[in-house]
N, C-alpha and C positions, 0 to 999 in steps of 0.2 A: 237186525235182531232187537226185539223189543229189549230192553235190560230198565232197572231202577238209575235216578239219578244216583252219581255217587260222589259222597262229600267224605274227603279223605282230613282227618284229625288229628294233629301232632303235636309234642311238646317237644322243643328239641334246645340246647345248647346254642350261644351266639356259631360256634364251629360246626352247628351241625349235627350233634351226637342226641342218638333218644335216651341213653342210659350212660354211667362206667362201666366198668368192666367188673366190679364189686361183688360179691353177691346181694348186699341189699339194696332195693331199687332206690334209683336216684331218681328225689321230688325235685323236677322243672318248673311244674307250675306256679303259678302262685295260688292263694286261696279264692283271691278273685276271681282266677281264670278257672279253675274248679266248678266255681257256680254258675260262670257261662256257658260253660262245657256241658253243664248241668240243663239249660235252656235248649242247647243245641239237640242234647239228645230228646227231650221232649216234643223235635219238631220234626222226628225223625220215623221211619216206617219200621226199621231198622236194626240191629248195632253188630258189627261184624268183630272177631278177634279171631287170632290163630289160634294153634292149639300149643303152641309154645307159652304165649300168653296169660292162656289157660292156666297151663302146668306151673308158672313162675310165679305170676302175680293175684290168680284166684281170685280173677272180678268179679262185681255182683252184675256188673252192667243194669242198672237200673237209675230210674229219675231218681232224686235226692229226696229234690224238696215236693211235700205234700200236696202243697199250691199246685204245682204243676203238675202232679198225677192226677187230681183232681179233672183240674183242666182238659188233658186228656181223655179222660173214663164221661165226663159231661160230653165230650165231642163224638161217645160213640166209639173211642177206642180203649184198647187196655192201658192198664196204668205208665206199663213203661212197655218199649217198643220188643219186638222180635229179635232176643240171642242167636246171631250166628255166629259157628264156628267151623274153620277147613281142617282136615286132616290128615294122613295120610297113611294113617294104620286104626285109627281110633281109639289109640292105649289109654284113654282119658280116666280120670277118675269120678264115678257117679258123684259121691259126694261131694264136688266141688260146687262152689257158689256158684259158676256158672249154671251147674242144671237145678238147685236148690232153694236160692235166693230169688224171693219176688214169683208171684203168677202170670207167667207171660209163655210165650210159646218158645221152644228153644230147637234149634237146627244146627244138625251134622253132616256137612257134607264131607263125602269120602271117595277114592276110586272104587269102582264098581266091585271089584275085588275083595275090599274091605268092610261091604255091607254086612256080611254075615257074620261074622264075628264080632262086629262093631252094634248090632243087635242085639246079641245075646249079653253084650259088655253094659249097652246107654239106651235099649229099646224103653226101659220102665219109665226112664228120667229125657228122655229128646226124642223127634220122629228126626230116622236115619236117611238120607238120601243118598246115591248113588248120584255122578258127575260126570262118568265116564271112567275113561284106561288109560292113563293116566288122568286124574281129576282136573277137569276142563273148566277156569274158569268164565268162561261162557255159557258153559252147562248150568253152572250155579246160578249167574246173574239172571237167565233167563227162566228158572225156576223161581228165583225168587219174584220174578216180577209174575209170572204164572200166579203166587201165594198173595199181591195185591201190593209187595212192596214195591212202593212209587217212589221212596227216598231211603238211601241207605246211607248209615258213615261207616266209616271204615275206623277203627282206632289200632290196628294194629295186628302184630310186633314189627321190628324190619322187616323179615322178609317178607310178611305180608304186604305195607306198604311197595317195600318195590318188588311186587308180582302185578301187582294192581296198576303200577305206574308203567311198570315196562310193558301193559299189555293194552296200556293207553283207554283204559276206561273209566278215569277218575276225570268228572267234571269240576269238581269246585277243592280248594287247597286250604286247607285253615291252620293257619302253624304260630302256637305260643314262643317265643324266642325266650328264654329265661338269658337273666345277666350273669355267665359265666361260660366257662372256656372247660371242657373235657380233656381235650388234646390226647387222646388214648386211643392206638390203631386198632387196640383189642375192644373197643366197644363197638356197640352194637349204632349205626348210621340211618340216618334217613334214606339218603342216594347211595342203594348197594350196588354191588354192579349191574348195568344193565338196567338200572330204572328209567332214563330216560332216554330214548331212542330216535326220539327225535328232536329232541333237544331246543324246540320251540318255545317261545317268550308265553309266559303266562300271563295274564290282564289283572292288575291290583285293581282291588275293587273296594278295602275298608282296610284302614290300619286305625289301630288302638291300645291302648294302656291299660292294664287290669294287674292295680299293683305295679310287682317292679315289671311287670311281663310287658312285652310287646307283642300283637296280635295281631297278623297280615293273613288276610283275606285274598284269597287268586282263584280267579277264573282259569279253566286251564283250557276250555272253546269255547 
């Protein structure tokens, strides 16, 4: 099956954790790794988040810096890469930055089931696609590469992350380690259950400093 590469993106605690348990989100990164992250997305066809995501942290998903939307739009593409989001009922809110911020093209995949109503809800603000019954991430990967996306990242929530790992389609691992410890069972984890299933050594391929962060790079075939 043709699919996009996919470069999965994470900030997580020395333990492991993407978040507390808090209601307000806990910053991991540092500001450095921010404006790397910022590169990354610029180099990308791209940007995928749940729809949890969506609802909690209301991203713009877009390039930062000027420069590099620039750079972009000179090369023949849009400023900032392709909004995806999965869902599973589509109870999303139009107004969020997701479908608002920035002119880029923005996508909903849904179970087939929930196209209709999920039209009448984000048809004005996203084109709706259907995925199958229950929503197949296969179905998605391969539409997207249909739409011309060659590189996707992934940023998230958990369970996006491990739907993506557990279903062994994530080629490249990019994980900021911020210096501190969570230690909270109620937070929300990188490795949920079921992420990795084969439990095979991934290839280091770049470690770096960005600020107080630590940023390891893996292959993961």
């Amino acid at each position: 099956m043709a699919r996009p590469y996919v470069l999965l993106s994470a900030a997580v605690s020395v333990d492991g954790y993407l978040d507390d348990a808090s209601p307000e989100r806990l910053m991991l990164s540092s500001p450095e790794d921010f404006a790397a992250v910022d590169e990354v997305r610029a180099g990308v066809d791209a940007i995928l988040v749940g729809a949890g995501t969506v609802r909690a942290d209301n991203p713009r998903l877009l390039v930062r810096s000027a420069e590099l939307r620039r750079e972009r739009v000179a090369r023949g593409r849009p400023a900032s890469p392709t909004k995806v989001t999965l869902s599973t009922s589509g109870e999303l809110d139009p107004a969020a930055a997701f479908f608002t911020a920035g002119d880029t093209e923005r996508l909903v995949y849904l179970p087939d089931s929930a196209v209709a109503s999920a039209t009448v809800r984000l048809g004005a603000v996203a084109t709706i696609v259907g995925a199958g019954e229950p929503l197949s991430l296969s179905a998605l990967l391969a539409d997207l590469a249909g739409r011309g996306v060659g590189r996707l990242m992934v940023e998230g929530g958990a369970e996006v992350h491990t739907l993506f790992l557990a279903r062994d389609v994530v080629d490249e691992v990019r994980l900021a380690v911020a210096p501190l410890f969570v230690g909270d069972p109620a937070a929300p984890r990188l490795d949920g259950p079921g992420a990795f299933p084969q439990r095979g050594r991934m290839r280091l391929v770049d470690v770096g400093q960005l600020g107080d962060t630590a940023v390891l790079r893996y292959l993961v075939r």
